[in-house]
MITOR-73358 format. One record per residue (C-alpha): z, x, y. Coordinates in Angstrom, 3 decimals, decimal comma. Layout:
<rs>
+----------+----------+----------+
!        z !        x !        y !
+----------+----------+----------+
!        Z !        X !        Y !
...
+----------+----------+----------+
</rs>
This chain:
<rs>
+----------+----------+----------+
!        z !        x !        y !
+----------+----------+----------+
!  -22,051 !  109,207 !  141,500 !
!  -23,971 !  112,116 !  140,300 !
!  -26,799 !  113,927 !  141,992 !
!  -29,999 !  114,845 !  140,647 !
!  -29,449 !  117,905 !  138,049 !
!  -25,919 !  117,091 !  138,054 !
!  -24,153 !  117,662 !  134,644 !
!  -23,891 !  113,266 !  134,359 !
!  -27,277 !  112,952 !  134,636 !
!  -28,135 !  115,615 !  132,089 !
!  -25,799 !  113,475 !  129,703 !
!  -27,179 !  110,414 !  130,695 !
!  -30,702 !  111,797 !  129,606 !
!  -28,665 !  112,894 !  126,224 !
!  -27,184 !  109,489 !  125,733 !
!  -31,157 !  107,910 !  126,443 !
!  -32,669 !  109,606 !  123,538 !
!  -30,606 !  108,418 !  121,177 !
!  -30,333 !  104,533 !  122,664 !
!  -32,895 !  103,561 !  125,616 !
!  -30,369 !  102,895 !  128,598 !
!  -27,838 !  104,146 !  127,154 !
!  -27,453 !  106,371 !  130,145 !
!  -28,188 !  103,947 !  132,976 !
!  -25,264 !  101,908 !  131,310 !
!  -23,125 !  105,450 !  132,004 !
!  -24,390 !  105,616 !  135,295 !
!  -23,181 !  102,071 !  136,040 !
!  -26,714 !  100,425 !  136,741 !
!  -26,403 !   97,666 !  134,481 !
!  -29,474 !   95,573 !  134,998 !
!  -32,250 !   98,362 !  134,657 !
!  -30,328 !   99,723 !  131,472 !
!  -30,349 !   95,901 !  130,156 !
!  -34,524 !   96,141 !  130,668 !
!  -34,859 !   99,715 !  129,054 !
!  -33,148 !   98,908 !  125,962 !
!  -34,571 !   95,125 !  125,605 !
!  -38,197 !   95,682 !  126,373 !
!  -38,000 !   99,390 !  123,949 !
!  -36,119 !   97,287 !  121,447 !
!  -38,455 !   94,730 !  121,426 !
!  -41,433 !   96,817 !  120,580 !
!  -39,867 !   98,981 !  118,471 !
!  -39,075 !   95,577 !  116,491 !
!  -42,148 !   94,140 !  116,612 !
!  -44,160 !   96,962 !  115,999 !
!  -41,997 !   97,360 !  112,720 !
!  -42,798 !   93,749 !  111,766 !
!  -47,174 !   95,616 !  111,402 !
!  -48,185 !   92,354 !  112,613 !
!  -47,763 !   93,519 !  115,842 !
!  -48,061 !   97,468 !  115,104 !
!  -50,091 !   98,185 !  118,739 !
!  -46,694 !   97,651 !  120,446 !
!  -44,965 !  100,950 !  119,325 !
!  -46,627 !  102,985 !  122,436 !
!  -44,927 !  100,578 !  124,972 !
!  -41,751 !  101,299 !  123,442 !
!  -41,981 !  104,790 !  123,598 !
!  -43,364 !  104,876 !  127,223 !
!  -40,274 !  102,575 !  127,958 !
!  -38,109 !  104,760 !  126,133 !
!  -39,467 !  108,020 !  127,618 !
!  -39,309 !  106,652 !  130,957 !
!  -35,752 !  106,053 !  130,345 !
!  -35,001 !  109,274 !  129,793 !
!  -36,630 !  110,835 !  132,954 !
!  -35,098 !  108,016 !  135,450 !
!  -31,593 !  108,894 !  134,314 !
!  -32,230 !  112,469 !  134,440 !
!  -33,803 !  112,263 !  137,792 !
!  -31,576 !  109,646 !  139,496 !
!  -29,428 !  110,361 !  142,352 !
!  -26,879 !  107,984 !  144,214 !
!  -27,972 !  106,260 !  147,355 !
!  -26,287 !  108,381 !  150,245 !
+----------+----------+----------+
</rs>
């Protein structure tokens, strides 16, 4: 697995921007990329719905958040 700074992790960050967990999924941790992109996705749906417009800033704090835990993660060990 890659270390923190490593060139994976810089392309996991990549891969985030353009899909949230996106780059966990490259990294192999399934389960937190399955939360990023589901609770991002969700908001970003909702929020395009304008019903529920006051969602988009939980999406983007989801999705930001993506980015900097794939860029930042390092394997245990």
């Amino acid at each position: 697995m890659p270390q923190q700074g490593s060139g994976g992790n810089v392309l996991a960050a990549i891969c985030n921007i353009f899909i949230p967990g996106l780059g966990q999924l490259v990294q192999g941790r399934i389960l937190r990329a399955l939360m990023f992109f589901i609770v991002a996705s969700v908001c970003y749906t909702l929020a395009a719905t304008v019903i529920f417009i006051f969602l988009w800033p939980v999406g983007a704090i989801f999705h930001i958040w993506s980015i900097i835990d794939a860029a930042r993660f390092s394997s245990p060990g």
